[in-house]
C-alpha positions as CSV (number, residue, x, y, z in Angstrom):
1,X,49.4,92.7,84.4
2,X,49.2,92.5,88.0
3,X,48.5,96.2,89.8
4,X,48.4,97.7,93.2
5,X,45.6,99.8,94.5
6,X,46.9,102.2,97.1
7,X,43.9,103.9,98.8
8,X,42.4,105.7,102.0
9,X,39.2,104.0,102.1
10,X,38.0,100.7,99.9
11,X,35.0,98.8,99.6
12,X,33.1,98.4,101.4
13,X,33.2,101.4,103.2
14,X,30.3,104.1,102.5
15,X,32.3,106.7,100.6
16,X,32.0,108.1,97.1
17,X,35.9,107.3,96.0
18,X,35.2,103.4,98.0
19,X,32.0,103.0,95.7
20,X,34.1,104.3,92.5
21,X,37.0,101.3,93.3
22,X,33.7,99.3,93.7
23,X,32.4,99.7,90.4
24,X,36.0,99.5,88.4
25,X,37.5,96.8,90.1
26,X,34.4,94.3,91.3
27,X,34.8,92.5,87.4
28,X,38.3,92.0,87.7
29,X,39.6,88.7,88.3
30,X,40.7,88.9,91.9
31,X,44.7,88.0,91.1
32,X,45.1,90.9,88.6
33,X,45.4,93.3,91.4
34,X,45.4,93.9,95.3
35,X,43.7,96.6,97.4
36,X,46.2,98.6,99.8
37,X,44.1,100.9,102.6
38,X,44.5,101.9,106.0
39,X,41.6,100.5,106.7
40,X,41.4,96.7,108.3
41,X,38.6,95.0,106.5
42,X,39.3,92.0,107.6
43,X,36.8,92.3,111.2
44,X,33.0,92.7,110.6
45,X,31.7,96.8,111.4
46,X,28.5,98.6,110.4
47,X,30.6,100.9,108.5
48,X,31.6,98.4,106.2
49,X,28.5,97.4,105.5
50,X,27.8,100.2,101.6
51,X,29.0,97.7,99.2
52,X,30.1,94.2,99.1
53,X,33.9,93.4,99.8
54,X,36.2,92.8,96.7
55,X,37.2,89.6,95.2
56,X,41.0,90.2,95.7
57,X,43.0,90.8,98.9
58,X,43.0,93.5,101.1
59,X,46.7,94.7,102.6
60,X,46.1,96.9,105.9
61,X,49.3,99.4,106.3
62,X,50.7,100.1,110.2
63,X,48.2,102.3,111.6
64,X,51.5,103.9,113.3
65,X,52.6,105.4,109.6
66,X,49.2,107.5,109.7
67,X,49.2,111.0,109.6
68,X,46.0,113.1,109.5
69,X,45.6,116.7,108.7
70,X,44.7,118.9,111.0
71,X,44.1,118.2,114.7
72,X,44.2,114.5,114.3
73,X,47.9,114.5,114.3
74,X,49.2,116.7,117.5
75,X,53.0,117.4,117.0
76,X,55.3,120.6,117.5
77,X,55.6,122.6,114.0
78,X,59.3,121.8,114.3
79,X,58.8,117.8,114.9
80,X,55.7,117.8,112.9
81,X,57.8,118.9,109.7
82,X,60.3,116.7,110.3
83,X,57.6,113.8,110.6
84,X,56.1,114.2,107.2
85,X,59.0,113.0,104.9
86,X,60.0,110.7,107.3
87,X,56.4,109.3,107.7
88,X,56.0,109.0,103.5
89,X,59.7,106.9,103.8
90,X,58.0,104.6,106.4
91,X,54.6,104.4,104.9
92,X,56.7,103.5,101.7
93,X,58.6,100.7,102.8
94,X,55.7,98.7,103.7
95,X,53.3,99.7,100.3
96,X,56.9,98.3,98.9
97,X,57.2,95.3,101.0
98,X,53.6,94.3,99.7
99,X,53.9,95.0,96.0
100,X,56.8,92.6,96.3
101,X,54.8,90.1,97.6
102,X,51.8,90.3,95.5
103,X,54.6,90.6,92.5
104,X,53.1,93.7,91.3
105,X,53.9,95.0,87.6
106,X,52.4,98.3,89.0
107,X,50.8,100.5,91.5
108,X,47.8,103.3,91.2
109,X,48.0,105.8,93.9
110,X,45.2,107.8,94.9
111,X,44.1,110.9,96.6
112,X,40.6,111.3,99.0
113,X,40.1,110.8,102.4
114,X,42.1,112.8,105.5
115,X,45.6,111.2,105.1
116,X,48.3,113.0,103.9
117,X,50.8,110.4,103.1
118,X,49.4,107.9,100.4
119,X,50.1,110.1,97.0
120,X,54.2,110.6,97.6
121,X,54.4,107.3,99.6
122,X,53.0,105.0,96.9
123,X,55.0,107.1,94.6
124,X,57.9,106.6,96.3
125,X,57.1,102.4,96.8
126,X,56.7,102.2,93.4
127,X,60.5,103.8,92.5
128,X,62.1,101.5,95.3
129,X,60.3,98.2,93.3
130,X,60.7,99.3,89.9
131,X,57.3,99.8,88.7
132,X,55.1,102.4,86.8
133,X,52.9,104.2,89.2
134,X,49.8,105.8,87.8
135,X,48.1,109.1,89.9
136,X,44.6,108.4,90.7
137,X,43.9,112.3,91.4
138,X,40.0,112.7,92.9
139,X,40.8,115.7,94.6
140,X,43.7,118.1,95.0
141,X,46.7,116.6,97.1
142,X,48.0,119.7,98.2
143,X,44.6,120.9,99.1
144,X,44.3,118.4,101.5
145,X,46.6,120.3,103.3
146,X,44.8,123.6,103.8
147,X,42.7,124.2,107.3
148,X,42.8,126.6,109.9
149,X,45.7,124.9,111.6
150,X,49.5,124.8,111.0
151,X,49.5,121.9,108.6
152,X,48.1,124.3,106.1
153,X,50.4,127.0,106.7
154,X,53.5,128.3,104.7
155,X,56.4,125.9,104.5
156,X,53.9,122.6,105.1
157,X,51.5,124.1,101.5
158,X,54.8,124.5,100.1
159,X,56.1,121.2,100.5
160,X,52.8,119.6,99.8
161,X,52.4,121.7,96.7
162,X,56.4,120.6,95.8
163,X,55.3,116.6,96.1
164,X,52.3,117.4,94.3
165,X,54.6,118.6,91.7
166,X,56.8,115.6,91.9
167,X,54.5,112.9,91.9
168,X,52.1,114.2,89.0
169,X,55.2,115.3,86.7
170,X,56.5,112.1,87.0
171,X,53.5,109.5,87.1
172,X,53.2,107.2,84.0
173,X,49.7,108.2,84.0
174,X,47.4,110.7,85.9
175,X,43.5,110.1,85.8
176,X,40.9,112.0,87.1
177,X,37.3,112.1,87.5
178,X,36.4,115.4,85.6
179,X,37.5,118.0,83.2
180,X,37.9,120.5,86.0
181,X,40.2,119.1,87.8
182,X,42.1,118.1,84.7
183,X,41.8,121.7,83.2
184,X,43.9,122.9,86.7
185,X,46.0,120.1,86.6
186,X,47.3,121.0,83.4
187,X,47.6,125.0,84.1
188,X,49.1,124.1,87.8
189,X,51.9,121.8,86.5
190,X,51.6,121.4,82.4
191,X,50.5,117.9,82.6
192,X,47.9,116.0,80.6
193,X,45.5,114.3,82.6
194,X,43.1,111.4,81.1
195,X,38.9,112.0,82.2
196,X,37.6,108.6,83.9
197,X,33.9,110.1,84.8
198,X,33.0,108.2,88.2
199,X,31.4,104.8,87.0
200,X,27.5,103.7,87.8
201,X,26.5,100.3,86.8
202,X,23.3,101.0,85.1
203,X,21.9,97.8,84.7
204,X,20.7,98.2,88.4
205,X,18.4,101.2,86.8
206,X,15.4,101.4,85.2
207,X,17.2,104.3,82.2
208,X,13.4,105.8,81.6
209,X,11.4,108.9,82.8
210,X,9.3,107.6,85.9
211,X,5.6,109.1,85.0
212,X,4.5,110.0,87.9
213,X,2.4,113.3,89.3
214,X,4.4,115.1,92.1
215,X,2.9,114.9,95.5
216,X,1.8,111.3,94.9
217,X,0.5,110.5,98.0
218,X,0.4,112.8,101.3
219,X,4.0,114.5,100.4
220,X,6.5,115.9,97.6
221,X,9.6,113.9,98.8
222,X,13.1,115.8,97.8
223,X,15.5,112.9,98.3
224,X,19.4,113.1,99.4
225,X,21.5,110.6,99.9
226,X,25.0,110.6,101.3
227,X,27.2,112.3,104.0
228,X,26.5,115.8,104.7
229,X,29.5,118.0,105.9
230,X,30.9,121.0,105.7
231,X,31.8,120.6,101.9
232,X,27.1,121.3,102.0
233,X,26.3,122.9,105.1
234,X,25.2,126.2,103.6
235,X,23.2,124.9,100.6
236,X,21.1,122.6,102.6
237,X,20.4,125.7,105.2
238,X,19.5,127.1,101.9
239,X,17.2,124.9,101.0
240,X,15.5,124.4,104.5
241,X,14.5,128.0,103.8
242,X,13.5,127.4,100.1
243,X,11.3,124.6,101.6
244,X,9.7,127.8,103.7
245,X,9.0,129.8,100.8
246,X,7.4,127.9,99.1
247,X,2.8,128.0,99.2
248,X,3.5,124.0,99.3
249,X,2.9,122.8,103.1
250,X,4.5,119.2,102.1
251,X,7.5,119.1,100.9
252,X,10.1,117.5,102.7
253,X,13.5,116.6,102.4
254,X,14.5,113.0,102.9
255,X,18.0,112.5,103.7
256,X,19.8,109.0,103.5
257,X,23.0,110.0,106.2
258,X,24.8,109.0,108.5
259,X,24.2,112.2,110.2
260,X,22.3,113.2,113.2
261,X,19.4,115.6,113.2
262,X,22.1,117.2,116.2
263,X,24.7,117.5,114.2
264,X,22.7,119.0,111.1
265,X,21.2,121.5,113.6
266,X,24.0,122.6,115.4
267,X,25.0,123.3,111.3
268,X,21.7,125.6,110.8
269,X,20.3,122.4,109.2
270,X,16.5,122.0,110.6
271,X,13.1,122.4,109.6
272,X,10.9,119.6,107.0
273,X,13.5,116.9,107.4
274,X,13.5,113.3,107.7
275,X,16.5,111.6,108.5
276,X,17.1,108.1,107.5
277,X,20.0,105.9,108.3
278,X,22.6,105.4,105.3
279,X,21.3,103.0,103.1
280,X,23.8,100.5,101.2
281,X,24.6,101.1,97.8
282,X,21.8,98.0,96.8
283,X,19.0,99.8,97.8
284,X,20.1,103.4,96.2
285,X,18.0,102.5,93.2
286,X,14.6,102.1,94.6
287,X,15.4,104.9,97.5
288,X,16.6,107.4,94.1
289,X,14.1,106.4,91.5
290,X,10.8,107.0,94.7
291,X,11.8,110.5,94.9
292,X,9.7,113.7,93.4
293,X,13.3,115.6,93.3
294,X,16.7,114.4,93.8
295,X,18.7,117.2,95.5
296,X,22.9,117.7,94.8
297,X,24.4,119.9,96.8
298,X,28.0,121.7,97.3
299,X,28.4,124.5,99.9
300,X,29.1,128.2,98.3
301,X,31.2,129.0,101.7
302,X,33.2,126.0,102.1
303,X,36.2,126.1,104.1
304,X,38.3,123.9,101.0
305,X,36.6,126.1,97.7
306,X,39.2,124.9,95.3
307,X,38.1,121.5,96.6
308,X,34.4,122.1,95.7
309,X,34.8,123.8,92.6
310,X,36.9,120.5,91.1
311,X,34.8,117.9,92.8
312,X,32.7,115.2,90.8
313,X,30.3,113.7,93.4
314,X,30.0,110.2,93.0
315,X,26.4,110.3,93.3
316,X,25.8,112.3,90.5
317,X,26.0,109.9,87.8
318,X,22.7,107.3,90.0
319,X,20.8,110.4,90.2
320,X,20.8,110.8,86.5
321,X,20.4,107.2,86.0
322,X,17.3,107.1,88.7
323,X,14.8,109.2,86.5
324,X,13.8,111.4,88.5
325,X,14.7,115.2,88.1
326,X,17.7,116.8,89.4
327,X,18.0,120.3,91.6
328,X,21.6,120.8,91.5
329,X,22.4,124.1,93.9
330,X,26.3,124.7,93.3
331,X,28.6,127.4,92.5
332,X,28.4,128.5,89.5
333,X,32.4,127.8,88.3
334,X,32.2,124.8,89.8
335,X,32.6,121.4,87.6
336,X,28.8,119.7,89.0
337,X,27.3,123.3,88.2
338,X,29.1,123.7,84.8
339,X,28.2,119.6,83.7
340,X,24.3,119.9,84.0
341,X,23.9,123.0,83.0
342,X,26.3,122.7,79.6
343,X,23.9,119.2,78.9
344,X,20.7,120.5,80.4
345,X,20.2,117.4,82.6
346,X,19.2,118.9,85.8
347,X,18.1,122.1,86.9
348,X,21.0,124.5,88.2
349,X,20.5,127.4,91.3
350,X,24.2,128.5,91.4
351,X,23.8,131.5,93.2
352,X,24.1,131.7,97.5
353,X,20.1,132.8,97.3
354,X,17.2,130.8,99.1
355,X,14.8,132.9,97.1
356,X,16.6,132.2,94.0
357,X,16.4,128.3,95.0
358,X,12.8,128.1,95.9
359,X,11.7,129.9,92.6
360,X,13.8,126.7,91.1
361,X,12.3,124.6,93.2
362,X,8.7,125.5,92.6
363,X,9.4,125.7,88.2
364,X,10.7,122.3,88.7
365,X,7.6,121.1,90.8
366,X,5.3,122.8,88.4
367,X,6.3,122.3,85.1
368,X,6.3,118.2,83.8
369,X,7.5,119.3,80.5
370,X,11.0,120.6,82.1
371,X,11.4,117.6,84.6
372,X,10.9,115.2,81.2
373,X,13.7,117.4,79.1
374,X,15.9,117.2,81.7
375,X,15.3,113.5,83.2
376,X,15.8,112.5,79.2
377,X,19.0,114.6,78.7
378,X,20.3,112.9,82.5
379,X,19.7,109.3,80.7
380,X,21.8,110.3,77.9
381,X,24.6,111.4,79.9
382,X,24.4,108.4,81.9
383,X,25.0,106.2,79.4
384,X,27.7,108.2,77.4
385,X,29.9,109.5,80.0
386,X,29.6,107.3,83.0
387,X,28.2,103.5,82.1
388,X,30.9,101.2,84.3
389,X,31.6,99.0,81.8
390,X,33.3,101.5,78.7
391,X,34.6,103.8,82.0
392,X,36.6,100.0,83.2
393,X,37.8,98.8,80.0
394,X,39.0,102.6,79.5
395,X,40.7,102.2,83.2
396,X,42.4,98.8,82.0
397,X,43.7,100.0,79.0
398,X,45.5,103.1,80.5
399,X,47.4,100.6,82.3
400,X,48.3,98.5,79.9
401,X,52.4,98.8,79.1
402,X,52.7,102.1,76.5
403,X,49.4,103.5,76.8
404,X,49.8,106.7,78.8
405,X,53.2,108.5,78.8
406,X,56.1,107.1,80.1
407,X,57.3,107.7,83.8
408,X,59.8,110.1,84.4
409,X,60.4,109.2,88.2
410,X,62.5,111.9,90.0
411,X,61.3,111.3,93.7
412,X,64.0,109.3,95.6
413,X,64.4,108.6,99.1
414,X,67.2,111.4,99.4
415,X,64.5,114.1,97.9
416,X,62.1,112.7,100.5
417,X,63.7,112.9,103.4
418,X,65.2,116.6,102.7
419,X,61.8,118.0,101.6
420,X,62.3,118.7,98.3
421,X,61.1,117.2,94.9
C-alpha cells in the first residue's frame, strides 16, 4: 500500500521530527510512499545537509498556501481569521492533487514545525480522495497556536482546538511519540492513541558502558547536541551556573548547534562553553559516545509548557545508546523527566535550582558505580523501546487496511470554510 507523508520539515533537514521520518522511512522501498513538505529539497543548501535524502520523491506545496504562527504571517485579525479555513482549503487541494498522482491508498499527516495548516489540510486532502488518513501527533496542534500574539488568542485557540478535535476524532489512526502525550490525548478528546517511541538505529552504536575515568585528558567534557531555543533557555543558564559551583576548574560544556555564542548570550547562556557547528546525524555517534556527560535539557519557564511537558526529544533515545551517562534537567511532570527517572537510565534534576543541579552534577562525576547503573539501564531501554527496526515494522503494520480503528471522517470542505468541525 502506497502512502503519503505530509510534513513541515523532511530529511534531510536537521530537525528531531526530519531525523524520526529518516529512520522509519529510509528502508522502505521508495514507491511505497512519497514525502509532501514545504520545504524544496530539490536545490543543494547547508541546511540540508543532517541526514541523507530519501529514496522516494519529494512533492514541494505552494509556498503561497503557508501560514506561520505568530509574526511570520502579518494580517488584520478580521482577514487573518478568514485566511485560516480558506488557506487549509487551498493547501488541501494541492496535498489532493498529489496523492492522486502518486495513486496514494493513504496519507499520514503530521504536526511539528511553525505551520499551522498541515494537520486539517492533509485531513481534509485525504476526504476529497477517498483515503484513510492517519494523525502523526509529535506535539500538540492546537498548541502551536498559543504565543504572545493574536493567533493565540480566543476565537483563533478555539478554532484550532475545534480542528484538533475534528481531525483526531476522526483519523483512522493517531500515533504518537510518548505516553504523555497519548495520556492527554485521550483525556482532551477520548481517543486511543498508539506509542511509536522516536526510532534510533543502533547498529551505528557501540550498546556497552564506555570505561573510561572522567577528566581523561585536560577537561570533563558535558556534551549537547542540537538546537537550543526557548523550549532550553533557562536550564542551560542553569547549568552555566552549576558549572560555577562546582570545585572542578574544567568542566565545560560542548555544544553541537547551530547557534551563536550571540544568540546564547543575549539568552543568559555564557560562561565554559564551546560552540561547535551542527554536526550531521553520521558523526552523532563518535561526537555522543567521547563525552564524560551527555546533557538533556527542557526549559522550566517556557513560553509553550504544555509543549514541554509532552515532548519526546529525538535525541534522547542516541544518548542512551552512546554509553555515556545522562544528566537529564526537566520538569518534573514532564514525559523526559518521568521516562528516566521511572527506568533509572539517567540522572534526573527536575527542580528550577542551579544548586540542586550542580550537587547532581558533581554525584554523577564522582560516583562510577551510578554512571554504570544508569548507562546499563539506558542500553536496555534502547533496545526495548526505541530500536528502528521493531518501531518501523510497528509503523507499517498500523497502516496496513484494519489495523487501527476505522475513520470516521466528518471534516468537509463546508465545515472548513465556516470554521467549525
Amino acid at each position: 500500500m502506497k502512502f503519503g507523508f505530509l510534513s513541515f520539515l523532511a530529511p534531510p533537514s536537521a530537525s528531531g521530527m526530519s531525523m524520526v521520518l529518516y529512520q522509519l522511512l529510509k528502508e522502505l522501498p521508495s514507491e511505497d510512499y512519497c514525502l509532501i513538505t514545504q520545504h524544496d529539497y530539490s536545490q543543494p543548501s547547508p541546511d540540508h545537509s543532517y541526514t541523507e535524502m530519501l529514496p522516494a520523491s519529494y512533492h514541494t506545496l505552494p509556498i503561497d498556501t503557508l501560514l506561520s504562527r505568530g509574526a511570520r504571517f502579518r494580517l488584520p485579525q478580521r482577514a487573518g481569521y478568514l485566511y485560516i479555513p480558506l488557506g487549509i482549503l487551498a493547501r488541501a487541494r494541492h496535498i489532493a492533487r498529489i496523492l492522486r498522482n502518486q495513486r496514494c491508498e493513504a496519507l499520514v499527516t503530521s504536526t511539528g514545525g511553525w505551520d499551522c495548516l498541515n494537520l486539517p489540510a492533509g485531513y481534509l486532502a485525504s476526504r476529497m480522495v477517498g483515503i484513510p488518513c492517519y494523525a502523526y501527533i509529535f506535539d500538540y496542534y492546537s498548541k502551536q497556536w498559543e504565543g504572545p500574539n493574536y493567533w493565540g488568542r480566543g476565537k483563533y485557540l478555539r478554532l484550532a482546538r475545534r480542528l484538533e478535535a475534528t481531525v483526531v476524532k476522526g483519523a483512522a489512526g493517531v500515533f504518537v511519540p510518548n505516553e504523555y502525550l497519548g495520556n492527554s490525548l485521550r483525556k482532551d478528546y477520548q481517543i486511543e492513541a498508539t506509542v511509536i517511541h522516536d526510532p534510533s538505529d543502533l547498529s551505528r552504536y557501540e550498546m556497552s558502558y564506555q570505561e573510561r575515568q572522567i577528566g581523561e585528558g585536560d577537561e570533563v567534557s558535558i556534551v549537547y547536541t542540537g538546537d537550543i531555543y526557548d523550549a532550553h533557555f533557562d536550564a542551560f543558564s542553569n547549568l552555566m551556573d552549576a558549572i560555577a559551583r562546582l570545585d572542578r576548574k574544567n568542566v565545560k560544556l560542548h555544544a553541537y548547534t547551530i547557534r551563536t555564542a550571540e544568540y546564547l548570550s543575549q539568552q543568559g547562556i555564557s560562561g565554559p562553553i564551546v560552540l561547535h557547528p551542527h554536526a550531521p546525524n553520521t558523526q552523532m555517534p563518535e561526537i555522543q559516545g567521547n563525552a564524560d556527560v551527555l546533557f538533556l535539557a527542557l526549559a522550566f519557564r517556557s513560553p509553550y509548557p504544555e509543549g514541554n511537558l509532552t515532548a519526546s526529544p529525538a535525541k534522547m533515545t542516541d544518548y542512551m545508546a552512546a554509553g555515556r551517562p545522562i544528566l537529564v534537567h526537566a520538569p518534573s511532570d514532564s514525559f523526559t523527566a518521568w521516562y528516566f527517572r521511572k527506568h533509572d537510565c539517567g540522572l534526573v534534576v527536575d527542580v528550577d535550582d542551579p544548586a540542586e543541579l550542580a550537587r547532581g552534577l558533581e554525584r554523577l562525576l564522582s560516583d562510577d558505580s551510578l554512571r554504570r547503573r544508569l548507562v546499563t539501564n539506558a542500553l536496555k531501554r534502547a533496545r526495548e523501546d526505541f530500536d528502528v527496526v521493531s518501531v518501523r515494522e510497528k509503523f507499517i503494520r498500523l497502516l496496513q487496511p484494519g489495523a487501527s480503528r476505522s475513520a470516521g471522517f466528518g471534516l468537509t470542505r463546508r465545515a472548513i470554510v465556516n470554521g467549525k468541525g
